[in-house]
Every structure is written in structure tokens, then in C-alpha cells.
Backbone of each chain as nested JSON, in Angstrom:
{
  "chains": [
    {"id": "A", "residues": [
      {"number": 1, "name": "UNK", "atoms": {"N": [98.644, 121.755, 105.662], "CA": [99.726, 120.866, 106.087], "C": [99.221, 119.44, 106.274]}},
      {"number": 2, "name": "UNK", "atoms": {"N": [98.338, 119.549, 107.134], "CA": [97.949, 117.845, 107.189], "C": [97.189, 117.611, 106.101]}},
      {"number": 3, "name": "UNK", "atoms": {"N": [96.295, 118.354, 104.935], "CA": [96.238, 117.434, 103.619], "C": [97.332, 116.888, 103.065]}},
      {"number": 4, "name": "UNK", "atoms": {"N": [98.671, 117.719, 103.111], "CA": [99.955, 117.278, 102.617], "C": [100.774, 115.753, 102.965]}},
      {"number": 5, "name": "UNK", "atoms": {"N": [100.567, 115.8, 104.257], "CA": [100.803, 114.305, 104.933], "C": [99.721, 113.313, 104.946]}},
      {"number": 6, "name": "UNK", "atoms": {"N": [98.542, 113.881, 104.539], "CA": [97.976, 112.17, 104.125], "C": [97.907, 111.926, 102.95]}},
      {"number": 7, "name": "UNK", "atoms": {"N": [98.183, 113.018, 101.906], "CA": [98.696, 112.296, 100.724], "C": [99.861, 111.919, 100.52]}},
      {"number": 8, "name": "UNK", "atoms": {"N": [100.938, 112.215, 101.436], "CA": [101.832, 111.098, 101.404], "C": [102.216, 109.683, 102.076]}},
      {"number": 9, "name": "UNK", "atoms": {"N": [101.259, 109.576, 103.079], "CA": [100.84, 108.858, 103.652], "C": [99.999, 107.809, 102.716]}},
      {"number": 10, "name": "UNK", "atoms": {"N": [99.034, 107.951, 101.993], "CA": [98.605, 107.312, 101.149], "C": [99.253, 107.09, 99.882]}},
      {"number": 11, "name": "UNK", "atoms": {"N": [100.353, 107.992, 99.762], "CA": [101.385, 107.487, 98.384], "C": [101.913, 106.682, 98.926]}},
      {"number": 12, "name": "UNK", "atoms": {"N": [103.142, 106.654, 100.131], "CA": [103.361, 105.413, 100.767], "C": [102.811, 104.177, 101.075]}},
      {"number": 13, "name": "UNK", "atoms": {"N": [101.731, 104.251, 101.128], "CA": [101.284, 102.905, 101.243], "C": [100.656, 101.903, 100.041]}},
      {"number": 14, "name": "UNK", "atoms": {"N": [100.358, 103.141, 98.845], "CA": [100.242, 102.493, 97.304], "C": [101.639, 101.691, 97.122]}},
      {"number": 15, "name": "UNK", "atoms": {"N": [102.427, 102.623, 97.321], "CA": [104.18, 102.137, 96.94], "C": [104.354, 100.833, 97.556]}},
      {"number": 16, "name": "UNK", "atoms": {"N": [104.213, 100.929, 99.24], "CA": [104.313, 99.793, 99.495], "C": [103.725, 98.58, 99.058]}},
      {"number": 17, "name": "UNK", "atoms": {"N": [102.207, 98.368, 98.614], "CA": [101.416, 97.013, 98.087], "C": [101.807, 97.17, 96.72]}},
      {"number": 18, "name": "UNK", "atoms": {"N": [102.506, 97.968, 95.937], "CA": [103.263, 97.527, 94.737], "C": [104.246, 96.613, 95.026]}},
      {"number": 19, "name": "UNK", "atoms": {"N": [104.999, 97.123, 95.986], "CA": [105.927, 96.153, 96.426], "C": [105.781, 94.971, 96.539]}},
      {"number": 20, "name": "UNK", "atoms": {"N": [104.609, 94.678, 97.543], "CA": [104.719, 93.267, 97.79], "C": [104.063, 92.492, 96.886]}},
      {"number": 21, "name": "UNK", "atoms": {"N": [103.581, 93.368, 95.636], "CA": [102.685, 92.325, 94.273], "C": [103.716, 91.87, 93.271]}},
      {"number": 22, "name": "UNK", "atoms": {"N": [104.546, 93.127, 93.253], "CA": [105.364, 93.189, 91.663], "C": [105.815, 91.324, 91.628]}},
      {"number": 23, "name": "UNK", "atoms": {"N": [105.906, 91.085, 90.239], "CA": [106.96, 89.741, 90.441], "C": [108.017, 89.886, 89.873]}},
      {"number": 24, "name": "UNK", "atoms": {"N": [108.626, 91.113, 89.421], "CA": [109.444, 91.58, 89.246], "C": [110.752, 91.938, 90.062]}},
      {"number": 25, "name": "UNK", "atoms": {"N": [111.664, 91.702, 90.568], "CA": [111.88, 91.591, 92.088], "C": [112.998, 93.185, 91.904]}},
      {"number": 26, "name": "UNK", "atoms": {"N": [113.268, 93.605, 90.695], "CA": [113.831, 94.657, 90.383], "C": [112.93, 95.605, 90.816]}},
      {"number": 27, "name": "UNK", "atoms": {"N": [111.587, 95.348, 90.467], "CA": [110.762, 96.738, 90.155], "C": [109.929, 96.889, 91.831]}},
      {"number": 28, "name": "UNK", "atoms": {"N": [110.357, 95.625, 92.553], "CA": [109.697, 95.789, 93.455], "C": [111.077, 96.383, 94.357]}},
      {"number": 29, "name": "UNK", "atoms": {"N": [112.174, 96.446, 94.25], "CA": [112.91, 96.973, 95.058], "C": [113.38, 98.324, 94.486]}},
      {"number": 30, "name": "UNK", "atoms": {"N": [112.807, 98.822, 93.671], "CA": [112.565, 100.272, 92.936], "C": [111.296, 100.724, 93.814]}},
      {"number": 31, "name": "UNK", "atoms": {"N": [110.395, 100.14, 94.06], "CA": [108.98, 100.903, 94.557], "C": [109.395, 100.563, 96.201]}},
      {"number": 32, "name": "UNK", "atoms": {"N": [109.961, 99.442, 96.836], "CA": [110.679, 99.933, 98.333], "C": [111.866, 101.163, 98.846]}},
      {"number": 33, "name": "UNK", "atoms": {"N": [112.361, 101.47, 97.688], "CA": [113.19, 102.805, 97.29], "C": [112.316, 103.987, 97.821]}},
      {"number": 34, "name": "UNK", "atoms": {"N": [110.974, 103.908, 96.913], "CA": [110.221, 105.083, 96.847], "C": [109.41, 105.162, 98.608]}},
      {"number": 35, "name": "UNK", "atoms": {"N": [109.504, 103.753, 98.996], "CA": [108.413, 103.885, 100.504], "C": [109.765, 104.513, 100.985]}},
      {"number": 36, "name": "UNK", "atoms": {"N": [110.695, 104.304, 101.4], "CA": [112.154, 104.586, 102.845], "C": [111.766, 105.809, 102.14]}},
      {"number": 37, "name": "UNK", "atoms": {"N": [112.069, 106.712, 100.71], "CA": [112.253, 108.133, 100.659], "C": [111.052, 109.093, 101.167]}},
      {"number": 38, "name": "UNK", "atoms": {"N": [109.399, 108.345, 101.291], "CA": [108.272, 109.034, 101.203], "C": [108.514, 109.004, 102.825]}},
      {"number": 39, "name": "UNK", "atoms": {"N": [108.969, 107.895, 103.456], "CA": [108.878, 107.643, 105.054], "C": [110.063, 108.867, 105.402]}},
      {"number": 40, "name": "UNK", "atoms": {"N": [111.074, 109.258, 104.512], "CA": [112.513, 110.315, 105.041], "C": [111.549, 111.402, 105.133]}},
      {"number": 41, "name": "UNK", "atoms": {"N": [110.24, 111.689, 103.73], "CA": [109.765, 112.978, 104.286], "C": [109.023, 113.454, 105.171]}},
      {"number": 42, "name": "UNK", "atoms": {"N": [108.497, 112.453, 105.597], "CA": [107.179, 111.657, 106.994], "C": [108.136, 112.439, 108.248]}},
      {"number": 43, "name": "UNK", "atoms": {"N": [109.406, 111.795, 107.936], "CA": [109.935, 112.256, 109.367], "C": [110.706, 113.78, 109.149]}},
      {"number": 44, "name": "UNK", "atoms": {"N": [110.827, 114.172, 108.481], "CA": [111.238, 115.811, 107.964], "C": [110.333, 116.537, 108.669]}},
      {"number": 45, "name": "UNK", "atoms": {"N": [108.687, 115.987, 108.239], "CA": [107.687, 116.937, 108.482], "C": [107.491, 117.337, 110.167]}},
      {"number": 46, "name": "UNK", "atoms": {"N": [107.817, 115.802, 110.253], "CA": [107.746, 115.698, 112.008], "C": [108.367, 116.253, 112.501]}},
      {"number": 47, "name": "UNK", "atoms": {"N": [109.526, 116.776, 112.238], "CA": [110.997, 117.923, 112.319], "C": [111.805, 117.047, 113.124]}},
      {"number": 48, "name": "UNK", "atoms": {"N": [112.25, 115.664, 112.549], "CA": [113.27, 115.317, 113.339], "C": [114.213, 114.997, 112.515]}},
      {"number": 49, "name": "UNK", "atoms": {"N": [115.142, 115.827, 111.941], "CA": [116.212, 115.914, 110.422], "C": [116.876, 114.841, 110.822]}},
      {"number": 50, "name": "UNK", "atoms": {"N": [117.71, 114.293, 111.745], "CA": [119.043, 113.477, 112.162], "C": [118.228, 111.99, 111.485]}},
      {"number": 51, "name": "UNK", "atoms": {"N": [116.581, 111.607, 111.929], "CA": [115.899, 110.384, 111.628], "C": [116.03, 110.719, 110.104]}},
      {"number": 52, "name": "UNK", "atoms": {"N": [115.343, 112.041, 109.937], "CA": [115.052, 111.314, 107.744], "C": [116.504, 111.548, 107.368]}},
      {"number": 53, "name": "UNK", "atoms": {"N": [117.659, 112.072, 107.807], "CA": [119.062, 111.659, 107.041], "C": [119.621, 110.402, 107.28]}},
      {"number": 54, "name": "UNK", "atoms": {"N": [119.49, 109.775, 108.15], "CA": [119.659, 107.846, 108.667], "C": [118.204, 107.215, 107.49]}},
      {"number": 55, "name": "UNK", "atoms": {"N": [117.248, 107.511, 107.861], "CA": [116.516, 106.552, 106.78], "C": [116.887, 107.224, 105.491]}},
      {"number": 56, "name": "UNK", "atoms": {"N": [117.078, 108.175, 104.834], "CA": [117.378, 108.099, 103.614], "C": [118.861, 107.958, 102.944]}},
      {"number": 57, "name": "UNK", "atoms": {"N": [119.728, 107.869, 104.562], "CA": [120.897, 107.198, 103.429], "C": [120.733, 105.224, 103.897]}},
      {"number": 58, "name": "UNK", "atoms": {"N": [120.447, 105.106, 104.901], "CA": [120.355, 103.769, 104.608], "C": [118.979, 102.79, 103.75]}},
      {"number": 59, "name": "UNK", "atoms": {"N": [117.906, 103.454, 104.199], "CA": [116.651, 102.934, 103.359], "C": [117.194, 103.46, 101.347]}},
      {"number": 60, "name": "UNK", "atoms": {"N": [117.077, 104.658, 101.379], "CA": [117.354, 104.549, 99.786], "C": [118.314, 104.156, 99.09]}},
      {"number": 61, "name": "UNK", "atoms": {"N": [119.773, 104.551, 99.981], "CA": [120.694, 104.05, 99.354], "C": [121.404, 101.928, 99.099]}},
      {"number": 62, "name": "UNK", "atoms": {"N": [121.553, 102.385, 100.756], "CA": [122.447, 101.252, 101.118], "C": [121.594, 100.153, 100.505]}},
      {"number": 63, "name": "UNK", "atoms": {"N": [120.34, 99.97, 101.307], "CA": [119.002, 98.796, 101.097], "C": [119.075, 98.985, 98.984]}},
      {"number": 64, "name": "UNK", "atoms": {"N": [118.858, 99.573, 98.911], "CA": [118.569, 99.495, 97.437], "C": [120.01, 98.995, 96.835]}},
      {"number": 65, "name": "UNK", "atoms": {"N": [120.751, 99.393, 97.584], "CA": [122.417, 98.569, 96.505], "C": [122.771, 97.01, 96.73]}},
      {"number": 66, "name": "UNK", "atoms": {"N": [122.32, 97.199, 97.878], "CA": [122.886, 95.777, 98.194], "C": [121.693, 94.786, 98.085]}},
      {"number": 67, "name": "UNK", "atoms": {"N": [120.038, 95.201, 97.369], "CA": [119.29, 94.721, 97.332], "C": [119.736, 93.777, 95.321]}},
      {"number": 68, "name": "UNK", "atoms": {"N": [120.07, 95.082, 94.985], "CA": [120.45, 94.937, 93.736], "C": [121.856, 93.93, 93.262]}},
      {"number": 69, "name": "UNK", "atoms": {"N": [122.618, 93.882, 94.282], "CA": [123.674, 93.166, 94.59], "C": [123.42, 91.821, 94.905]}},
      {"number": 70, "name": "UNK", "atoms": {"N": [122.538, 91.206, 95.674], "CA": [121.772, 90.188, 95.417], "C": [120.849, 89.523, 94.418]}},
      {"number": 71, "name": "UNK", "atoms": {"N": [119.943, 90.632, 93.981], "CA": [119.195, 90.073, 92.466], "C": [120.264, 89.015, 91.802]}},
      {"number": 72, "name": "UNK", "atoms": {"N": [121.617, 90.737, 91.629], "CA": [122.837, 89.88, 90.52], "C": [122.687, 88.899, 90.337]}},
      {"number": 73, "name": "UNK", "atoms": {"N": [123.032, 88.19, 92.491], "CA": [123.699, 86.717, 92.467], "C": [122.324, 85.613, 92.196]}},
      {"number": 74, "name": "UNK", "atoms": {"N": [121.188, 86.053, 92.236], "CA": [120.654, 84.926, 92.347], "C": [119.516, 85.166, 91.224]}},
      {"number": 75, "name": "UNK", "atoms": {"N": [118.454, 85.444, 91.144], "CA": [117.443, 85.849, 89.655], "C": [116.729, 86.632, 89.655]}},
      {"number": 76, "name": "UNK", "atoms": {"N": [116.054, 87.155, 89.349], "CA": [115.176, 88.379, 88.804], "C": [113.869, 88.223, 88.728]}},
      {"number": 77, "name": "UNK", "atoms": {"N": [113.347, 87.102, 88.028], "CA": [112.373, 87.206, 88.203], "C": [111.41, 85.849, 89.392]}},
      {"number": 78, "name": "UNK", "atoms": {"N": [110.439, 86.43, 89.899], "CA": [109.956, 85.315, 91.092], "C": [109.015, 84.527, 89.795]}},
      {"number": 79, "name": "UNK", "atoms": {"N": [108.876, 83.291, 90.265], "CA": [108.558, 81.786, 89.872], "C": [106.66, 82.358, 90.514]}}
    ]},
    {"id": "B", "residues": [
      {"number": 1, "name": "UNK", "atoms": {"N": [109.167, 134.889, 101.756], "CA": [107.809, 134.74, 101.319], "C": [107.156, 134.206, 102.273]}},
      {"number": 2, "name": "UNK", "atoms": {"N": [105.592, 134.355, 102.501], "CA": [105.014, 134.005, 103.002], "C": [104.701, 132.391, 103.592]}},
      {"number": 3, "name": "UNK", "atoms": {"N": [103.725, 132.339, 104.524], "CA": [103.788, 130.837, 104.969], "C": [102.91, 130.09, 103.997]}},
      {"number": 4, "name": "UNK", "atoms": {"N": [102.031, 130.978, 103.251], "CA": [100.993, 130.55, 102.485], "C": [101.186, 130.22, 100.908]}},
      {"number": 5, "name": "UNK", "atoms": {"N": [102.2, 130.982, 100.847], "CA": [102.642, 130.851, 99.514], "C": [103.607, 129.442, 99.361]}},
      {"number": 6, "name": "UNK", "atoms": {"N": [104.121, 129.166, 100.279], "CA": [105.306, 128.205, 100.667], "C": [104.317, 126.888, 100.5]}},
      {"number": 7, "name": "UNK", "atoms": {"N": [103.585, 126.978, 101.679], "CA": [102.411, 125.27, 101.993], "C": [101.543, 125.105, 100.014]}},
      {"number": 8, "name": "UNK", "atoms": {"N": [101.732, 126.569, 99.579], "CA": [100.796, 126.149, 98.215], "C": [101.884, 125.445, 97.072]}},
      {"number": 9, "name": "UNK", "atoms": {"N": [102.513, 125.846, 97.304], "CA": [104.058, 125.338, 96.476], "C": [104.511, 123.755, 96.864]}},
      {"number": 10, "name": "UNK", "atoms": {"N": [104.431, 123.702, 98.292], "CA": [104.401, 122.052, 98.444], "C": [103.627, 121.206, 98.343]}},
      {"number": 11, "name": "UNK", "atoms": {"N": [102.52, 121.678, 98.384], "CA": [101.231, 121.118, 97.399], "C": [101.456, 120.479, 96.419]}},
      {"number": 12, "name": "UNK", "atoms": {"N": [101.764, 121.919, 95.076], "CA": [102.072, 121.362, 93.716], "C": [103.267, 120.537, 93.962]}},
      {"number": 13, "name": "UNK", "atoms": {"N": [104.524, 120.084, 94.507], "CA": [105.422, 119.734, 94.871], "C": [105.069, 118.463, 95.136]}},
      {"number": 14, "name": "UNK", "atoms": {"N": [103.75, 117.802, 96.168], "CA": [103.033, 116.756, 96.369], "C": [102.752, 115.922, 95.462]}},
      {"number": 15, "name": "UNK", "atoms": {"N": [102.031, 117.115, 94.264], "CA": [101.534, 116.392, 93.068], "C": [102.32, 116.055, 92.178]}},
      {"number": 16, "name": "UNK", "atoms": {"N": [103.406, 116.671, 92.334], "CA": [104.142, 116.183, 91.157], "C": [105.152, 114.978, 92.123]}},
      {"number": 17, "name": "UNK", "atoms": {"N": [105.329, 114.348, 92.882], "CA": [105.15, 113.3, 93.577], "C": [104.346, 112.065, 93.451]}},
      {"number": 18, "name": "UNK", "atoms": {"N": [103.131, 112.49, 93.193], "CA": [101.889, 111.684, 93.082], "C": [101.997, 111.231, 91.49]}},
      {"number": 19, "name": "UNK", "atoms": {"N": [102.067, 112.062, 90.844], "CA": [102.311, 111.862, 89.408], "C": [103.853, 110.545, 88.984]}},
      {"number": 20, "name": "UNK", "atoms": {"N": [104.744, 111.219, 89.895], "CA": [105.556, 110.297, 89.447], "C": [105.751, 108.467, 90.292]}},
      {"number": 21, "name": "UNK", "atoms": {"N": [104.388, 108.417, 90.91], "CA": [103.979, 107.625, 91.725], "C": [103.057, 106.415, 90.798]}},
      {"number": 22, "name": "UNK", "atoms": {"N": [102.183, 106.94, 90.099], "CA": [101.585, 107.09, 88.825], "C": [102.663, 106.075, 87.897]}},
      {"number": 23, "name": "UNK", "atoms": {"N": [103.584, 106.869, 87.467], "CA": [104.105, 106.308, 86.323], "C": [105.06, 104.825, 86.621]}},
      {"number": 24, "name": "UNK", "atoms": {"N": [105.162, 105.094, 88.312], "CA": [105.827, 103.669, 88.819], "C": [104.939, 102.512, 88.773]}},
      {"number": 25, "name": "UNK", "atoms": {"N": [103.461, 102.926, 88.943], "CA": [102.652, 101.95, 89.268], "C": [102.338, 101.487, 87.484]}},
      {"number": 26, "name": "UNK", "atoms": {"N": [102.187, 102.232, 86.415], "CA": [102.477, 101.938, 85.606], "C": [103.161, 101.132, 84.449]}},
      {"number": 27, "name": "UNK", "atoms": {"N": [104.733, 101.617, 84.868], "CA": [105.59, 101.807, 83.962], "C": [106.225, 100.094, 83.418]}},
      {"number": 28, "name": "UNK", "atoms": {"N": [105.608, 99.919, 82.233], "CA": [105.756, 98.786, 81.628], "C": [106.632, 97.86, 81.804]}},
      {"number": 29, "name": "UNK", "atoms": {"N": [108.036, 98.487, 82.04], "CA": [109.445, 97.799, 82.352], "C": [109.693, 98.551, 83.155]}},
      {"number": 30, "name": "UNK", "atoms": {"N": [111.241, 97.408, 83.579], "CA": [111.625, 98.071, 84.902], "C": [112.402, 99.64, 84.642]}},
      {"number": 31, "name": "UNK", "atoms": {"N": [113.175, 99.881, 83.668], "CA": [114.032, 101.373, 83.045], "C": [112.763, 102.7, 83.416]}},
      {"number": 32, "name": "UNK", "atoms": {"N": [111.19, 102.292, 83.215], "CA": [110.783, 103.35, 83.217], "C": [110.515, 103.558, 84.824]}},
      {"number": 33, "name": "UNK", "atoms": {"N": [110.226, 102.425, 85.754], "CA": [110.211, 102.43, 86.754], "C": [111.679, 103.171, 87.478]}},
      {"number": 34, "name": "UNK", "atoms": {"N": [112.642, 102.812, 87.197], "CA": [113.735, 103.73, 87.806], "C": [114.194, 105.412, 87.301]}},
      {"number": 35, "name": "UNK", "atoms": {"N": [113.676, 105.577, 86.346], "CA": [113.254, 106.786, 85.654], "C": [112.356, 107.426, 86.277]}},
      {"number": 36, "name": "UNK", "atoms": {"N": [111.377, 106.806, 86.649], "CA": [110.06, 107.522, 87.637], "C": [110.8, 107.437, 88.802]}},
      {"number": 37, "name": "UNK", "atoms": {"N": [111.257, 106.482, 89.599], "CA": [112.329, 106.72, 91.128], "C": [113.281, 108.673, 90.717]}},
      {"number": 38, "name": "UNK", "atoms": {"N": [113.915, 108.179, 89.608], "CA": [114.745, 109.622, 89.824], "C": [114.153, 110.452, 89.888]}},
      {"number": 39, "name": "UNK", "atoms": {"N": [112.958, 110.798, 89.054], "CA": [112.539, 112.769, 88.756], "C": [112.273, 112.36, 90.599]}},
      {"number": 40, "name": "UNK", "atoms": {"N": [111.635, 111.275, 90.915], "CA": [110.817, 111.31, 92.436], "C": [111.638, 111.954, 93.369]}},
      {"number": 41, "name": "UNK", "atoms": {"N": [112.906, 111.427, 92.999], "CA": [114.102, 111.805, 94.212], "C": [114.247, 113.246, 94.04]}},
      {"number": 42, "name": "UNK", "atoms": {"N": [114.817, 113.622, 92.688], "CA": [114.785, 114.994, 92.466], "C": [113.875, 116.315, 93.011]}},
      {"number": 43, "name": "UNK", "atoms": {"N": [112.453, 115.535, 92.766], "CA": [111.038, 116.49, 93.156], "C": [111.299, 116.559, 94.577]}},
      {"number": 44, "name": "UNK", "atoms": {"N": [112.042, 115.26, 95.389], "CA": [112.124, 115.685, 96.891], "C": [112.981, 116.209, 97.388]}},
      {"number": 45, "name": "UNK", "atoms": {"N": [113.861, 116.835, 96.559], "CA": [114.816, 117.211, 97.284], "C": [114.377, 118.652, 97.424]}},
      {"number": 46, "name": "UNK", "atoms": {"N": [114.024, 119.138, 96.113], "CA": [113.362, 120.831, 95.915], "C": [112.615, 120.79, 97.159]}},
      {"number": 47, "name": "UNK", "atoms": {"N": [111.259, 119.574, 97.889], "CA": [110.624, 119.696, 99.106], "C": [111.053, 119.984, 99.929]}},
      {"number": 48, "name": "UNK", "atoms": {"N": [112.117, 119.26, 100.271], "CA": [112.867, 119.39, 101.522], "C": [113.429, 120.852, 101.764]}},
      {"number": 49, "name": "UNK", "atoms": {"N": [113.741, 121.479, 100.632], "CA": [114.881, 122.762, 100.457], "C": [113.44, 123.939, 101.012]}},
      {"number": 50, "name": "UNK", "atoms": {"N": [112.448, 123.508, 100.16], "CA": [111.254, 124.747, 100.561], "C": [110.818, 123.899, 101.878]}},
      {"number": 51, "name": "UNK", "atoms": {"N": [110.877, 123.367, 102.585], "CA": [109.978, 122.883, 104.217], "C": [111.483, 123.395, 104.845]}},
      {"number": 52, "name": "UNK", "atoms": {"N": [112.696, 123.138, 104.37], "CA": [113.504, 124.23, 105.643], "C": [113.666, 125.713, 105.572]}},
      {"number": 53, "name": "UNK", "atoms": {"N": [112.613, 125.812, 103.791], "CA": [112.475, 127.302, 103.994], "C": [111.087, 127.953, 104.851]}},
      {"number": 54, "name": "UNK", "atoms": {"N": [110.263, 127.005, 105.006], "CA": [109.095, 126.857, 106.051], "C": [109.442, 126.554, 107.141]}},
      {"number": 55, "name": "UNK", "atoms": {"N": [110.653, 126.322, 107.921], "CA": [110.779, 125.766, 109.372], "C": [111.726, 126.662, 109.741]}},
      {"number": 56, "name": "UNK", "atoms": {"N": [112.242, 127.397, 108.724], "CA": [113.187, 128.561, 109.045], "C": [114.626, 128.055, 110.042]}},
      {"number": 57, "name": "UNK", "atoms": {"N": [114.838, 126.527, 109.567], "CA": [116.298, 126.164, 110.31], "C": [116.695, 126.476, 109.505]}},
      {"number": 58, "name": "UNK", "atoms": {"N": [118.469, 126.4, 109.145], "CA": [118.848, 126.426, 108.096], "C": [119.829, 124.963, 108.41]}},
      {"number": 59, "name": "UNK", "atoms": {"N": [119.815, 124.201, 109.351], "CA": [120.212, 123.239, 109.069], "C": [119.627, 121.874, 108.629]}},
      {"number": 60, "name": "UNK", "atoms": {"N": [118.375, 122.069, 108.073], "CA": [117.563, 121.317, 107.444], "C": [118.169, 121.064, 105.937]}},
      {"number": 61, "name": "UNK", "atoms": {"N": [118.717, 122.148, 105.548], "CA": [119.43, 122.104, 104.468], "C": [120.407, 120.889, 104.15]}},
      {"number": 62, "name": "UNK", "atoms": {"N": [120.9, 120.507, 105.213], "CA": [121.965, 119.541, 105.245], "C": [121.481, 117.941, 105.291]}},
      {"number": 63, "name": "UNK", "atoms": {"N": [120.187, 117.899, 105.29], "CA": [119.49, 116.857, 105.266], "C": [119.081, 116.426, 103.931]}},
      {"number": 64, "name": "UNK", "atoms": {"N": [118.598, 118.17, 102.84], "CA": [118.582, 118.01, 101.453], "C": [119.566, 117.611, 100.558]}},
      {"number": 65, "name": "UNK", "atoms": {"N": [120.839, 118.153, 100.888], "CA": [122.032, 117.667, 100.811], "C": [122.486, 116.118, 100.546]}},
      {"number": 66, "name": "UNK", "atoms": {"N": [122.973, 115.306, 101.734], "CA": [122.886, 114.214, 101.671], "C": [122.008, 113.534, 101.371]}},
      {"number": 67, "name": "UNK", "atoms": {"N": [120.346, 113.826, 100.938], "CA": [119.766, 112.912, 100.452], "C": [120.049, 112.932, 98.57]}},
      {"number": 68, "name": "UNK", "atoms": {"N": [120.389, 114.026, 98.232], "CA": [120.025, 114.103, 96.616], "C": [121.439, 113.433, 96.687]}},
      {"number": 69, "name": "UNK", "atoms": {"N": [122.778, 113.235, 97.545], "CA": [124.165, 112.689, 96.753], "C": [123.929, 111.271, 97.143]}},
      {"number": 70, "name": "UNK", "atoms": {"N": [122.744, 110.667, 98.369], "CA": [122.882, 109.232, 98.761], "C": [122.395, 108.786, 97.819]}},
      {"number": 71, "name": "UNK", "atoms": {"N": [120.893, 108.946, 97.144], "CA": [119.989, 108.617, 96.432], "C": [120.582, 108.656, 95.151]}},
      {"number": 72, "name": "UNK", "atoms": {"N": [121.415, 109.214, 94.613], "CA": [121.865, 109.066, 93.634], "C": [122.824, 107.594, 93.252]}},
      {"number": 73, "name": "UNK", "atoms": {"N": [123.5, 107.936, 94.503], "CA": [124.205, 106.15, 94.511], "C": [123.244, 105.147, 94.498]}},
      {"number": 74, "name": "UNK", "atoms": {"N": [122.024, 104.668, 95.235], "CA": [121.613, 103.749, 95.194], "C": [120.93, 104.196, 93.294]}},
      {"number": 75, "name": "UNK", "atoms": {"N": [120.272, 104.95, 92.567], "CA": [120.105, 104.989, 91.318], "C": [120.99, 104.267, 90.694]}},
      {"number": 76, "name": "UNK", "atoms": {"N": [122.257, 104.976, 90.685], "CA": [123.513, 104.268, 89.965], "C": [123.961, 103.173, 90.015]}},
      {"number": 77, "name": "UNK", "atoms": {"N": [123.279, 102.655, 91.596], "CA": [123.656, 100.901, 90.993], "C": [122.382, 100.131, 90.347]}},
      {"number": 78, "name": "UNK", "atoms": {"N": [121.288, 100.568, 90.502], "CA": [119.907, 100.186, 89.432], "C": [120.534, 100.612, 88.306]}},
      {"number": 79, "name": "UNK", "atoms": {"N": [120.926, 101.854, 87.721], "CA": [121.32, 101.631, 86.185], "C": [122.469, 101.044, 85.907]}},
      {"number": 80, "name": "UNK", "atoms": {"N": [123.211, 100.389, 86.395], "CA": [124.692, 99.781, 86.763], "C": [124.14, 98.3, 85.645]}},
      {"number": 81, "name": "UNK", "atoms": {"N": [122.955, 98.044, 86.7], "CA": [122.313, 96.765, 86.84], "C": [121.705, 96.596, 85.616]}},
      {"number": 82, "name": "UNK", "atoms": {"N": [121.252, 97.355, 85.027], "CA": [120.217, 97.091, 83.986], "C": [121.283, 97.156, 82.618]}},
      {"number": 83, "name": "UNK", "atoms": {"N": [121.918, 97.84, 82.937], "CA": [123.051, 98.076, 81.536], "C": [123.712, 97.051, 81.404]}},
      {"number": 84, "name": "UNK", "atoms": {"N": [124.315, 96.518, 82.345], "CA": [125.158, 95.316, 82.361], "C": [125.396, 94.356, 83.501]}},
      {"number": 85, "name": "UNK", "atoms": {"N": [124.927, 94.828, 84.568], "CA": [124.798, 93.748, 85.653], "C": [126.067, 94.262, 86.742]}},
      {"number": 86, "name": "UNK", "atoms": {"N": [126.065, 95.123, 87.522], "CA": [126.785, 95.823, 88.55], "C": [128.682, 96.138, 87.946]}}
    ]}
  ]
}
């Protein structure tokens, strides 16, 4: 069990410094997608269901639509 | 089934996680990057379904649930986006 959580623990945190490199601002809010879902299973494991169903409908969903909803209005790629 | 058989299954379950972790850090354009997000979402939902078959709630189930129909919406507006712009 706990080999299981520090390799996701360490997938999460690859995901995350993709994030903050990409200059892609699509691909970096594709790999903040993947940290909120790895963090929903973080808290599964911990057994507190009510936390990873709040972070994974607002971290994967909501954050990722309305992240994308912004790109729209403004550009894509960082300068 | 056993507890042992279950933790070895989320293992491979891990890796194929890790793998599609892999192809994000990779993936040339952004299409393959949200392609690697889905199987990811997918692979977690099967996790979730076997850890509430390891925690023996059965309302853990309902957590697998709403994540594979939320996660799908936020997908659908990334491919929304890439096809034509929301």
C-alpha cells in the first residue's frame, strides 16, 4: 500500500513541474487536470470519499472548463 | 478475493497510470496530451471501483461514479476546443 502512494505521490508531482514548464498553456492545463485527479486518489486512499468527489468534480472538471474557456478568450500560446 | 490479490492488481493499475503519465510528459502536441488525460481518467476509475472493493464500503462506489461522468465533461470541452474552439 504505501509503495502505491508514493508512486503516486511522485506522479503528482512530475505532473505538477510539467505544468509549470509547458509553454503551451493548453497542455499545461491538461497536466493540472492530471495533478486534482492523482490528488482525488490521494484522498480516496486516505478514505475520505465526500473530499476526492469535491476535488474531482471541481479540480477536473469545473477548473479544466473554465480554464479552457479562457485560453478561448485570450491566447494559447505564452510569449 | 483476497486482500493480496486486490493491492497486486492496483499495482498494475499504478503502472498503467505511470505509463500514461509518460506519454503526457511526452506527447508532441497537445491532442496526444488529452488522449493520454482520458485512458488516465478511465484507468482511475477501474482504481477506485477495486480500492472500494478493498475497503469493503460500497459507497465508495458513488465516488467512482461521479468521477468517470465529471471528468468526462471537463475532456469534452478540451476536445470542444481543439476541434473548433468551444
Amino acid at each position: 500500500m504505501i509503495i502505491i502512494v508514493s508512486l503516486l505521490v511522485l506522479a503528482m508531482l512530475v505532473a505538477a513541474v510539467a505544468a509549470l514548464i509547458y509553454r503551451d498553456l493548453l497542455s499545461a492545463v491538461i497536466a493540472s487536470c492530471l495533478v486534482s485527479l492523482l490528488a482525488s486518489i490521494l484522498f480516496f486512499f486516505l478514505q475520505a470519499p465526500d473530499v476526492a468527489m469535491a476535488e474531482a468534480s471541481i479540480g477536473a472538471a469545473l477548473v479544466t472548463a473554465i480554464f479552457v474557456i479562457a485560453i478561448r478568450r485570450t491566447k494559447r500560446y505564452e510569449e | 478475493m483476497s486482500g493480496t490479490v486486490i493491492l497486486t492488481l492496483t499495482g498494475i493499475i499504478t503502472a498503467g497510470i505511470l505509463l500514461c503519465l509518460l506519454r503526457l510528459l511526452k506527447g508532441p502536441t497537445a491532442p496526444d496530451r488529452a488522449v493520454a488525460m482520458d485512458t488516465a481518467c478511465t484507468v482511475t476509475t477501474a482504481l477506485l471501483v477495486l480500492l472500494a472493493l478493498f475497503f469493503k464500503r460500497s459507497v465508495y462506489l458513488d465516488v467512482a461514479l461521479v468521477y468517470a461522468l465529471l471528468t468526462f465533461m471537463g475532456l469534452v470541452a478540451i476536445a470542444r476546443y481543439l476541434e473548433r474552439g468551444i
